[in-house]
VOGU-3710 file (C-alpha; in Angstrom, 3 decimals, decimal comma):
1> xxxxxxxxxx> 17,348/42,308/-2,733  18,499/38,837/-3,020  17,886/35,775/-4,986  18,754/32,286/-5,214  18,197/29,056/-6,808  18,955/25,344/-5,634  18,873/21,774/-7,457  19,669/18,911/-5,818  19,405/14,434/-7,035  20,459/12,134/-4,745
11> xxxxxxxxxx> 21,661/9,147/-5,421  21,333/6,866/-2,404  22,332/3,018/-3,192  22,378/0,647/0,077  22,755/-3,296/0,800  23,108/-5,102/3,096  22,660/-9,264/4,469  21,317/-10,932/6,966  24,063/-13,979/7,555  22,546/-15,566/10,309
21> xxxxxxxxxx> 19,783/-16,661/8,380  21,399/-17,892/5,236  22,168/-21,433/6,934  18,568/-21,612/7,819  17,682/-20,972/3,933  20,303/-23,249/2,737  18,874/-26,410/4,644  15,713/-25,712/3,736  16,671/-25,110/-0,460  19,181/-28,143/-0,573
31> xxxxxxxxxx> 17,069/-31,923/-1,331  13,830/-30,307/-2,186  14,116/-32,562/-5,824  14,405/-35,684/-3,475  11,695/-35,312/-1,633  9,681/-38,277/-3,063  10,437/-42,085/-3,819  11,186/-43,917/-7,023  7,651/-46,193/-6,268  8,189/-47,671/-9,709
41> xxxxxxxxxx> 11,496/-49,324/-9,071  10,979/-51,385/-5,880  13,643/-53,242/-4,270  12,250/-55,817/-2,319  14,997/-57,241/0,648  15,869/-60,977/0,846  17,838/-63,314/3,006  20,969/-65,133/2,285  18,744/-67,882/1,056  16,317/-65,933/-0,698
51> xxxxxxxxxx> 13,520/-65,544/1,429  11,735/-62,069/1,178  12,163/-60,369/4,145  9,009/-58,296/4,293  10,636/-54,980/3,407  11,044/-53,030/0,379  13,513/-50,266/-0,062  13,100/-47,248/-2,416  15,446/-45,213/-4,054  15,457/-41,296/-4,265
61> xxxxxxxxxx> 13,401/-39,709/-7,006  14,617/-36,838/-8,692  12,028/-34,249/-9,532  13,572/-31,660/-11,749  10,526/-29,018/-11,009  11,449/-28,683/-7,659  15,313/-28,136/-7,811  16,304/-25,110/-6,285  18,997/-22,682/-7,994  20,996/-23,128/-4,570
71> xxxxxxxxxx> 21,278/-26,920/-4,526  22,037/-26,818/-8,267  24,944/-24,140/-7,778  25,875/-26,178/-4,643  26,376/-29,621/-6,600  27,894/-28,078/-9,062  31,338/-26,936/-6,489  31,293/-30,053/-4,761  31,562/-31,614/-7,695  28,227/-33,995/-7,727
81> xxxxxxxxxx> 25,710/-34,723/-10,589  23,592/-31,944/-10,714  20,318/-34,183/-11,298  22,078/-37,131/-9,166  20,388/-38,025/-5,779  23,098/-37,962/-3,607  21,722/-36,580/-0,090  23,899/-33,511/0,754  23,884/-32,372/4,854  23,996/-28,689/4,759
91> xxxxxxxxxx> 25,593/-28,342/8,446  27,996/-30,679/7,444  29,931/-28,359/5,122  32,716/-26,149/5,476  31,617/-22,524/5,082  34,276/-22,081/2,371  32,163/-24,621/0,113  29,147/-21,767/0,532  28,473/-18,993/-1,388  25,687/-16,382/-1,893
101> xxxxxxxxxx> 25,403/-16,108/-5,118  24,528/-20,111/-5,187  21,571/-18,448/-3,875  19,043/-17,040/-6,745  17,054/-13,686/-6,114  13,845/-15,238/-5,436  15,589/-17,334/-2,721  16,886/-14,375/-0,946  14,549/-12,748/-1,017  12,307/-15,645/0,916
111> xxxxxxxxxx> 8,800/-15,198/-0,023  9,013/-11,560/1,969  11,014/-12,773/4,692  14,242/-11,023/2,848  17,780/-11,831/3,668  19,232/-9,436/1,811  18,275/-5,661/1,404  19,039/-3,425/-1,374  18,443/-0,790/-3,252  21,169/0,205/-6,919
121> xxxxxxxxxx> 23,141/-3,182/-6,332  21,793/-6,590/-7,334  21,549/-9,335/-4,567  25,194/-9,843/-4,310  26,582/-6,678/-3,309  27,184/-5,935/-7,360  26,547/-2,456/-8,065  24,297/-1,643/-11,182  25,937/-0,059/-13,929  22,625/0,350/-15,458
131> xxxxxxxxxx> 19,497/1,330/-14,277  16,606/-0,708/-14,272  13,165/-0,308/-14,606  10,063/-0,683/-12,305  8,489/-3,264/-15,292  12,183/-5,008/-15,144  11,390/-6,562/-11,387  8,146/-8,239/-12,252  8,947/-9,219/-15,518  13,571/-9,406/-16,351
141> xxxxxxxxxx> 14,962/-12,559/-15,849  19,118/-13,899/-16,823  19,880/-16,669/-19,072  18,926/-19,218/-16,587  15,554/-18,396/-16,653  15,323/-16,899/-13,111  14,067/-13,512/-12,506  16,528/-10,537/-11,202  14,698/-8,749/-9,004  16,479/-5,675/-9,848
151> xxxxxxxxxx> 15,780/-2,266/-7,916  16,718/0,482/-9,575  18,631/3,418/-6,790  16,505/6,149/-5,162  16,856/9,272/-6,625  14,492/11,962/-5,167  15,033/15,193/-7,062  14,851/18,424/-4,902  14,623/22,191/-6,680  13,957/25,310/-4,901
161> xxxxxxxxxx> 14,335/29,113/-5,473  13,755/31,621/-3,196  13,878/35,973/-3,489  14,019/38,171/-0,658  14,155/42,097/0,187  14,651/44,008/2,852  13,513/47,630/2,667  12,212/51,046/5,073  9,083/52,487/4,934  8,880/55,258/7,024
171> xxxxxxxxxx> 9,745/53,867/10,006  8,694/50,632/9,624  11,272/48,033/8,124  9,713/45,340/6,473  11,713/41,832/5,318  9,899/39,725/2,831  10,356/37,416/0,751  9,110/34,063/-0,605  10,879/30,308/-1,474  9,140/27,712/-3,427
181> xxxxxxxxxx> 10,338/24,315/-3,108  9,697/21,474/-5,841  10,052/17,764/-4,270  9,823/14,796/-6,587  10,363/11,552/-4,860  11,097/10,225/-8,280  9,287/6,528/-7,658  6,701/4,617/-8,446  3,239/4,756/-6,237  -0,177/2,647/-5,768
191> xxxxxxxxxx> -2,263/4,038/-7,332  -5,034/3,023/-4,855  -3,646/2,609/-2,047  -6,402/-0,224/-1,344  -5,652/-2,429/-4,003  -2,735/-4,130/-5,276  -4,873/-4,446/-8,517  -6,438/-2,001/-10,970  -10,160/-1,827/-10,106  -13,329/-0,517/-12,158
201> xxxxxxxxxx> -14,757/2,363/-11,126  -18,380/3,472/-11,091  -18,336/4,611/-14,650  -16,867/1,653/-15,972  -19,600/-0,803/-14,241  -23,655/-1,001/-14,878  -25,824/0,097/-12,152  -28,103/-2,571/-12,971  -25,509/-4,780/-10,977  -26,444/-2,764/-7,925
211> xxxxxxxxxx> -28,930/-4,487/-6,251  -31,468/-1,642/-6,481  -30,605/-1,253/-9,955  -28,745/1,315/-10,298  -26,088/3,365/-8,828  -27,205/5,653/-5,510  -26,814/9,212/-6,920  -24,353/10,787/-4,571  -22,003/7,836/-6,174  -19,059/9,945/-8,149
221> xxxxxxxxxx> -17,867/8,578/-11,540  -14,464/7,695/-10,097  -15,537/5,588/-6,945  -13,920/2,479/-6,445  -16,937/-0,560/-6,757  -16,882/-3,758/-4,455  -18,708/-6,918/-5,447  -19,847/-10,120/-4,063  -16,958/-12,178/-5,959  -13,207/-11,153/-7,427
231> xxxxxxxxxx> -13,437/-13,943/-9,844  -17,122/-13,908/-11,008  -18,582/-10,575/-9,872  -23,092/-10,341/-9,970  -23,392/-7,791/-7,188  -22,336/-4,379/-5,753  -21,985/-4,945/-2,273  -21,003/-1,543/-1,530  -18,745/1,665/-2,705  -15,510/3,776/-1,525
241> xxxxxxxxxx> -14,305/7,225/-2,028  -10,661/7,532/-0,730  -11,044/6,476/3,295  -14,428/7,289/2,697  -16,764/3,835/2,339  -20,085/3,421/1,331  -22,835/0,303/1,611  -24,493/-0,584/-2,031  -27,321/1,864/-0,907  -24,776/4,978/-0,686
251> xxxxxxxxxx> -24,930/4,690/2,968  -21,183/6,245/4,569  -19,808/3,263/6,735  -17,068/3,437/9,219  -16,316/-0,317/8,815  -15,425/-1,826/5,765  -16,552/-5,129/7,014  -20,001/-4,279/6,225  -19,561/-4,659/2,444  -17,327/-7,752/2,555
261> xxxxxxxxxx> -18,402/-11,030/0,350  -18,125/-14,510/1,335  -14,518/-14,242/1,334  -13,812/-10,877/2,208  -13,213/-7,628/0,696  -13,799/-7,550/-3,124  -13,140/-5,014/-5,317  -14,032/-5,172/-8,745  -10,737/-5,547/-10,007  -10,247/-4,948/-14,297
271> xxxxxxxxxx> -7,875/-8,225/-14,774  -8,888/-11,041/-12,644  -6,794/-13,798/-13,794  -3,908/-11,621/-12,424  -5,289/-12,076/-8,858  -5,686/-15,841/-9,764  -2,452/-15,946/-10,293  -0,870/-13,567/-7,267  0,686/-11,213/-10,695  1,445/-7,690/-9,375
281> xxxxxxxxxx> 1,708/-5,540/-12,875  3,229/-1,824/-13,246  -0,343/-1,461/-13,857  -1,484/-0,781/-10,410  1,588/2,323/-9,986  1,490/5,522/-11,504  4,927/8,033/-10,950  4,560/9,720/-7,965  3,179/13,713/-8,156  6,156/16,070/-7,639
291> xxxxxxxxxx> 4,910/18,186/-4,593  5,212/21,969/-4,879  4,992/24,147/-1,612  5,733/28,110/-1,985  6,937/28,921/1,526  6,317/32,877/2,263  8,060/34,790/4,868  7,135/38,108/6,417  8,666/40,470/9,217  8,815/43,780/10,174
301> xxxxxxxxxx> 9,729/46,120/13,146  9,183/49,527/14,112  10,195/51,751/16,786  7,549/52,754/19,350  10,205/54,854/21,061  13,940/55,784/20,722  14,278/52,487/23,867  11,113/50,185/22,280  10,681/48,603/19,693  7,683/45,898/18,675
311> xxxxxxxxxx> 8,262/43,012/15,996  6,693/40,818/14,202  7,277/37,538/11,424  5,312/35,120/10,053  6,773/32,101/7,816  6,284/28,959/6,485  8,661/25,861/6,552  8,230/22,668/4,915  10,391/19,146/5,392  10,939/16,608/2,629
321> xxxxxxxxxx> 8,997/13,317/2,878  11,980/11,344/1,951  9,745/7,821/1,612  11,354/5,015/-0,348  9,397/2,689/-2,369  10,405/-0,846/-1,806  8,415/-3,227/-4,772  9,493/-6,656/-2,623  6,860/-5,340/0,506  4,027/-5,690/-2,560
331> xxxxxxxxxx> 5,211/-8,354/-4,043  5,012/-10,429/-1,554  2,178/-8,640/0,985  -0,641/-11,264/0,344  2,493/-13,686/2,166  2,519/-11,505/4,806  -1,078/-10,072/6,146  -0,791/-7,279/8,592  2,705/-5,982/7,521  4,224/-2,863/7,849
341> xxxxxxxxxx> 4,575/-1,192/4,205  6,968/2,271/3,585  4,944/4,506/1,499  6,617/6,562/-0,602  3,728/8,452/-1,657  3,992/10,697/1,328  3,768/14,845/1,264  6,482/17,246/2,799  5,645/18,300/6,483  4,876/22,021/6,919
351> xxxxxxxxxx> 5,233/23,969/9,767  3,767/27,410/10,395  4,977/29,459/12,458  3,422/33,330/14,403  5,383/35,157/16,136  4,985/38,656/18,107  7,341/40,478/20,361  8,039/43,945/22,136  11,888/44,958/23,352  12,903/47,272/25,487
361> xxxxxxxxxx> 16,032/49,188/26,558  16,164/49,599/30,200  19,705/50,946/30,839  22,355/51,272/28,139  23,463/47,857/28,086  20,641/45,860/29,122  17,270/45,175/28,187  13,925/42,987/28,333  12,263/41,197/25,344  8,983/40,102/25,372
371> xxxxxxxxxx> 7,248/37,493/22,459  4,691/35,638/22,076  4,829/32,831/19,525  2,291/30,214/17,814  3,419/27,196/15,621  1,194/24,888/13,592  2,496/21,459/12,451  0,570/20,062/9,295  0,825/16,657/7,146  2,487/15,299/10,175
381> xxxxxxxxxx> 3,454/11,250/9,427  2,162/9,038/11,064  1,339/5,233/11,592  -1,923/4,372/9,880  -3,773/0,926/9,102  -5,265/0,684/5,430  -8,319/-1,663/6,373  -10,033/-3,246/3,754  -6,679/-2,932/1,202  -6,761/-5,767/-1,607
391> xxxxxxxxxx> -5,878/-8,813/-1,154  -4,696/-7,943/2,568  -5,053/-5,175/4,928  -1,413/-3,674/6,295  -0,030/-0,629/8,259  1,975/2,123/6,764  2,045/5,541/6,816  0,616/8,477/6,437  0,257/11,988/6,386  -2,600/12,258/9,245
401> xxxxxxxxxx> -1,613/13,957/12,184  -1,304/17,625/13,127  -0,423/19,692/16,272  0,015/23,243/17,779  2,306/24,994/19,879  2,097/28,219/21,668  3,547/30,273/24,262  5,105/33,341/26,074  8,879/34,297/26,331  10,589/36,608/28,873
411> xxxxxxxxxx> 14,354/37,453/28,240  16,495/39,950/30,129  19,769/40,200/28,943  22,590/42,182/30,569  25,945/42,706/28,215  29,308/42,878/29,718  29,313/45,786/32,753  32,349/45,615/34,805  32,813/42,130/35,632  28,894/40,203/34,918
421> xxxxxxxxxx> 27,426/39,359/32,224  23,613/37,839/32,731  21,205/36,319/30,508  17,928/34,999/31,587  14,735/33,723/30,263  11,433/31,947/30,992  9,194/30,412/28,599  5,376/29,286/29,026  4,370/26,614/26,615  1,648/24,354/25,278
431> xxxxxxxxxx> 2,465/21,580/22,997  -0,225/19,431/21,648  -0,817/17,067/18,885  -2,300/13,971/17,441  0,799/11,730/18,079  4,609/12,902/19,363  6,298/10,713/16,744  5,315/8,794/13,271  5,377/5,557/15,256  3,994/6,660/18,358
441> xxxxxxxxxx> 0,322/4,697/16,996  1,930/1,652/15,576  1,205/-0,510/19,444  -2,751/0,958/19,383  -3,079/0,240/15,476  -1,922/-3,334/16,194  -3,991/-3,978/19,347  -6,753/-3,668/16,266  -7,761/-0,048/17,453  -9,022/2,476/14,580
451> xxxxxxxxxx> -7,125/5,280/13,816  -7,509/7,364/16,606  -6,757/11,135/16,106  -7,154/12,923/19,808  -5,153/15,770/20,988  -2,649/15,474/23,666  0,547/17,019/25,243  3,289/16,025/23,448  6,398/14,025/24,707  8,195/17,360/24,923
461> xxxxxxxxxx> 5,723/19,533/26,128  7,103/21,594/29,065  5,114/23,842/30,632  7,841/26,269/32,402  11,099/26,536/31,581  13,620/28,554/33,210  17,412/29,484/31,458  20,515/31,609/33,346  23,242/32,461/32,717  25,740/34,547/35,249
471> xxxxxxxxxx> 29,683/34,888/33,864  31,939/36,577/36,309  35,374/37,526/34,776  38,506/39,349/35,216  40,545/41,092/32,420  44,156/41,722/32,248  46,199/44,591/32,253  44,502/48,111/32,808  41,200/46,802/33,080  42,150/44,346/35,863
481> xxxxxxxxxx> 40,141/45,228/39,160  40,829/41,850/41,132  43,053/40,657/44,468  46,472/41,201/43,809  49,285/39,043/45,422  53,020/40,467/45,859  51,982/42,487/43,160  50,344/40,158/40,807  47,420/40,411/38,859  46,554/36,557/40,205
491> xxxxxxxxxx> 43,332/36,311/38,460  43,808/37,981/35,455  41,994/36,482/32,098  40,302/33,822/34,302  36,276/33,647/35,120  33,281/31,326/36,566  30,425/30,733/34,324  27,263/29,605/36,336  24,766/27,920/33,916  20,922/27,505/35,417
501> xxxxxxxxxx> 18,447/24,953/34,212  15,275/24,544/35,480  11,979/23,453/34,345  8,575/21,860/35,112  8,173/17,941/34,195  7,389/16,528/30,971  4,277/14,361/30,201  3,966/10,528/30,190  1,019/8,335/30,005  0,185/6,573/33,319
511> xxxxxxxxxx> -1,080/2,922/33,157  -3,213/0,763/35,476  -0,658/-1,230/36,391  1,573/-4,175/35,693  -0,645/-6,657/33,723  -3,279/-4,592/33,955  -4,839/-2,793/30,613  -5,675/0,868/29,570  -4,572/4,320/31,101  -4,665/5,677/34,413
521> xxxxxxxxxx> -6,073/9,299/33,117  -5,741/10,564/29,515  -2,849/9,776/27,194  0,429/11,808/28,643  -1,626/13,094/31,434  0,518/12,685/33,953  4,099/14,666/34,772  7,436/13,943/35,667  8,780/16,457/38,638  10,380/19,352/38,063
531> xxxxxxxxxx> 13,687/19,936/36,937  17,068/21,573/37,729  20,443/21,332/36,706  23,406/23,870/37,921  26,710/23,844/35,589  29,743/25,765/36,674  32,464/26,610/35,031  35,915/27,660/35,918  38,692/28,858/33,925  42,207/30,836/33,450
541> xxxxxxxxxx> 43,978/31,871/30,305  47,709/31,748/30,444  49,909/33,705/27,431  53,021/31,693/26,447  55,270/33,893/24,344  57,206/32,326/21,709  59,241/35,241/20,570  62,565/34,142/19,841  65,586/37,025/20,055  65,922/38,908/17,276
551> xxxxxxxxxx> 62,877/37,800/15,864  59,897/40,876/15,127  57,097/39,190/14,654  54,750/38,413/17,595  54,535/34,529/18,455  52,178/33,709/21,524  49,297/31,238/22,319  46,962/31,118/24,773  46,783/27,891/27,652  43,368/27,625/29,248
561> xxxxxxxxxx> 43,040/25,480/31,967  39,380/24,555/33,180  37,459/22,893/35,514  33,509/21,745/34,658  31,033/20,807/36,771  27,516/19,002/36,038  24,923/18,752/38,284  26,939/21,086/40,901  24,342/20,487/43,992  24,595/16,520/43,063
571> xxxxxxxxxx> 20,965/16,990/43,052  18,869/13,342/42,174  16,795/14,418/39,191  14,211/11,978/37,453  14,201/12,113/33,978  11,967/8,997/33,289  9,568/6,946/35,619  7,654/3,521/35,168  4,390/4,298/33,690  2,903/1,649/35,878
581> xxxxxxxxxx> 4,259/3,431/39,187  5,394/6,824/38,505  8,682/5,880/40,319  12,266/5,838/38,863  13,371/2,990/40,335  10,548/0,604/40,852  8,499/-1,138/38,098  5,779/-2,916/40,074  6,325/-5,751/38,603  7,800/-7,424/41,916
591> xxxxxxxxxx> 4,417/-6,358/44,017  2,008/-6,449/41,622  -0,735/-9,543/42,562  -0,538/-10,607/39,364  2,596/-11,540/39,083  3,405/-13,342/41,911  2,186/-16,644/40,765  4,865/-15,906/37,490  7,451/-14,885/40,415  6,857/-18,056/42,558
601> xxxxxxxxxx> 7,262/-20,220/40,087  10,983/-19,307/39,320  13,764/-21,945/40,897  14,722/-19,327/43,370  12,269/-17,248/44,140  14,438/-14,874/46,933  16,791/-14,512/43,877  15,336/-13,877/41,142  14,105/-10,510/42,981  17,258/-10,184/44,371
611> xxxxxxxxxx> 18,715/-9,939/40,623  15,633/-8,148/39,516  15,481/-5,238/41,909  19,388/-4,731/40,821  18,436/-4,457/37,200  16,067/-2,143/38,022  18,296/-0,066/39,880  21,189/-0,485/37,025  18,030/1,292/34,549  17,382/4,250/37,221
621> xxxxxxxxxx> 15,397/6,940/35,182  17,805/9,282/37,287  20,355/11,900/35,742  23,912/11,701/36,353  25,297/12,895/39,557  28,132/15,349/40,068  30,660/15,164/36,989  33,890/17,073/37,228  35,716/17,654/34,383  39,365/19,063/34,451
631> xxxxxx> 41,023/19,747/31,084  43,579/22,290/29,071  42,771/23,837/25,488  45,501/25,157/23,794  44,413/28,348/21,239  47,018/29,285/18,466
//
């Protein structure tokens, strides 16, 4: 039996700045307190003798409300009056009069357009010898009166145990055991993932506000109630339940469009004046739920014969989240409307996985294995839209999708006898699932699609697959049976390993055509050609002895020269196509009618497809040809 116990905190600090766009900023922060005229201090223009001349010149007014922390900090080096009105020119400066901490954290960070990323460091690139709290971003400010904008480091806390035993009964021999694995992403989470704001259930609201005067029964206590108006709600316009949304009747709809007010979705939120006011509070966050997944794992084997013998296993596997909540993407989401938001709030990813198998011994050093295997992915991530959120609607993610895999596997494997050795296998699979990666939906979600969840082959579904491998070798000494020359064992501790890869194409998802919109068939229903790629392998060992005279102990090391070969038959093989073509090399963009018009319209029309069709050719979704390495290893 055996035991074991981990614990594991991170402590994962980052930052990082965006320079390019910090002359952009500074233009746009510097003069923003002279942006009016002093109206009540004309100066009128005259002549030499005193004759008005029709114009009247204003001086700068300086507006002390809108001075930027940057312009102040800025005045300050060059040595100006800090409330003067001297006009400074940005672009005019010498980057050595600059500085980023002229800058204050509400200025990097841009109104969501951030400049600066971090995460355990302040703005500047200072790392925090304390650790602050969530409350401390909306809320801590310095001396100056500006706000810090402190986020504290991520520190996900991981904790697992496991025990395991392996033990006979009868003939059977059974290994079992079971892990259980703790995952706290130690960080805050929305509490409703639809609202920025704490909203009023049904229990907290009369049902004489629903316009048939009460609440529809199949309403739970803890639903989520939408009105006709944030700021001065009279009417239940309709209901939601998770993802799940409901009309003020209790009637499930698919669109939350349906229960909007005047000026879109309204929930009936518990402090309005914070919405008034754009205020984000700790209020709407709870500490996210440490996840707990016990992982069991089962296998056993038995001999049908003294040359068979049939196993079996069945486990479970599960992958850490590892989401990071960032509090600037809410703080400043109702800036940005259709945003992409991390969500930390995620669960681990679990995998479980079948498997059943039969070997035999055929001679006494070779034999055939035969398994069957099934594999279920759940709480896959994925790229979701959160319609109807409060005050916006965004994309994040989520843990929505799911697939399968299955299949068959034949190995025959032949140890060492004389000179061969040979391994080979063939695999049958189907892989399918909802999506092949977490932002394979992120295009279709944007294109203002729902969230679609429809199996398909994945990107890396492979139907056949075929693995060999042949190794032809000499030994030295008594055991050498190769050509001999003047007496010479010629070929002694040298070999050629022959490597075959071969396999049926994967999926991709044909389109219409260049300009054209929607598939050509289902999504990765068409394939890629088959495969195959011969390695070969050459080598020799040569002893150097390093025995000096007089000297007992044995000093040697072993030279082995090599040669490698990829792709030995130089074959072309396609490893990608163009979706709207199927072709490696050609696009369709140069043939396609709707693009000629674009094409024609270019200064040199010859040309410009002259210099197309070579980039095209210079992004060949061919493999590499024949590569030949030749090299020496030196073991000691």
């Amino acid at each position: 039996m055996s035991f074991g116990f981990e614990f594991e905190q991170r402590d994962n600090r980052s930052w990082s700045v965006n320079p390019f766009g910090l002359w952009g900023l500074a233009r746009q922060l510097v003069n923003t307190q002279l942006d009016q005229l002093d109206t009540e201090n004309p100066i009128p223009v005259y002549d030499d003798s005193g004759v008005f001349m029709d114009t009247i010149n204003y001086n700068l007014q300086y507006n002390p409300t809108d001075h930027k922390m940057f312009d102040k900090k800025l005045r300050e080096h060059l040595g100006l009056v800090v409330d003067g009105t001297e006009w400074i020119d940005v672009f005019s400066l010498d980057p050595s009069d600059l500085d980023l901490t002229y800058f204050s954290p509400d200025e990097l960070l841009n109104n969501g357009s951030s400049l600066v990323g971090y995460r355990g460091y302040d703005q500047y690139g200072n790392r925090l010898k304390e650790k602050p709290t969530f409350e401390d971003f909306f809320s801590a400010k310095d001396e100056n009166g500006y706000y810090k904008r402190l986020i504290a480091p991520y520190q996900p806390i991981y904790a697992a145990g496991y025990i395991q035993d392996k033990f006979a009964f009868n003939d059977l021999i059974f290994n079992i055991g079971v892990r259980v694995d703790r995952y706290d992403n130690n960080q805050y989470v929305l509490k409703d993932p639809y609202s920025l704001y704490e909203t009023k259930k049904v229990s907290d609201v009369a049902g004489s506000m629903n316009p048939t005067g009460s609440h529809p029964a199949n309403m739970g206590e803890n639903y989520v109630v939408y009105v006709d108006d944030v700021q001065d709600p009279s009417t239940i316009n309709g209901y939601r339940s998770g993802d799940t949304w409901f009309n003020a009747y209790g009637v499930e709809v698919t669109d939350p469009a349906l229960i909007y007010s005047s000026t879109g979705i309204a929930p009936y939120v518990v402090n309005p004046d914070n919405v008034q006011k754009s205020e984000i509070t700790v209020d709407a966050f709870e500490d996210y739920t440490p996840q707990i997944a016990v992982l069991p794992r089962i296998s056993f084997s038995f001999p049908i014969s003294d040359e068979a013998l049939f196993f079996a296993h069945y486990d479970i596997l599960a992958r850490r989240p590892g989401g990071t909540f960032d509090p600037t993407t809410y703080f400043y989401l109702a800036n940005n409307p259709g945003s992409t938001v991390g969500n930390p709030n995620l669960k681990p990813e679990k995998t479980i996985d079948y498997e059943l198998g039969f070997q035999q011994r055929l001679t006494n050093s070779s034999s055939l294995k035969i398994s069957a295997y099934y594999r279920e992915q759940r709480d896959m991530q994925q790229a979701i839209r959160v319609l109807g959120a409060f005050p916006v609607s965004y994309f994040s993610y989520g843990n929505v999708d799911f697939g399968t895999a299955k299949g068959l596997s034949v190995s025959y494997d032949l140890r060492r006898t004389g000179n061969v050795t040979l391994r080979a296998n063939y695999t049958l699979g189907y892989s399918s699932a909802t999506a092949s990666s977490s932002g394979q939906m992120m295009n279709i979600l944007r294109s203002n699609q729902p969230n679609l969840r429809i199996l398909a082959p994945t990107n890396w579904d492979q139907r056949h697959k075929f693995n060999i491998s042949f190794d032809f070798r000499f030994f030295d000494g008594k055991d050498y049976n190769g050509p001999k020359l003047f007496g010479k064992d010629i070929l002694s501790n040298s070999g050629a390993n022959f490597t075959v890869v071969t396999g049926s194409g994967y999926p991709y998802s044909r389109i219409m055509g260049v300009g054209e919109n929607g598939l050509k068939g289902s999504l990765n229903g068409s394939r890629l050609p088959w495969t195959t790629n011969i390695k070969m392998r050459l080598d020799k060992d040569f002893v150097l002895n390093l025995k000096k005279d007089g000297d007992s102990r044995r000093k040697s090391m072993i030279l082995n020269v090599y040669l490698d070969v990829d792709n030995l038959l130089n074959t072309q093989t396609v490893y990608s196509v163009y979706s709207a073509t199927g072709d490696p090399l050609d696009d369709g963009y140069l043939t396609a009618p709707k693009m000629q018009q674009q094409i024609n319209t270019q200064n040199d029309p010859e040309s410009y497809r002259m210099y197309y069709q070579i980039r095209l050719w210079n992004n060949s979704g061919y493999g590499n040809p024949r590569t030949m390495r030749l090299g020496v290893s030196l073991n000691f």
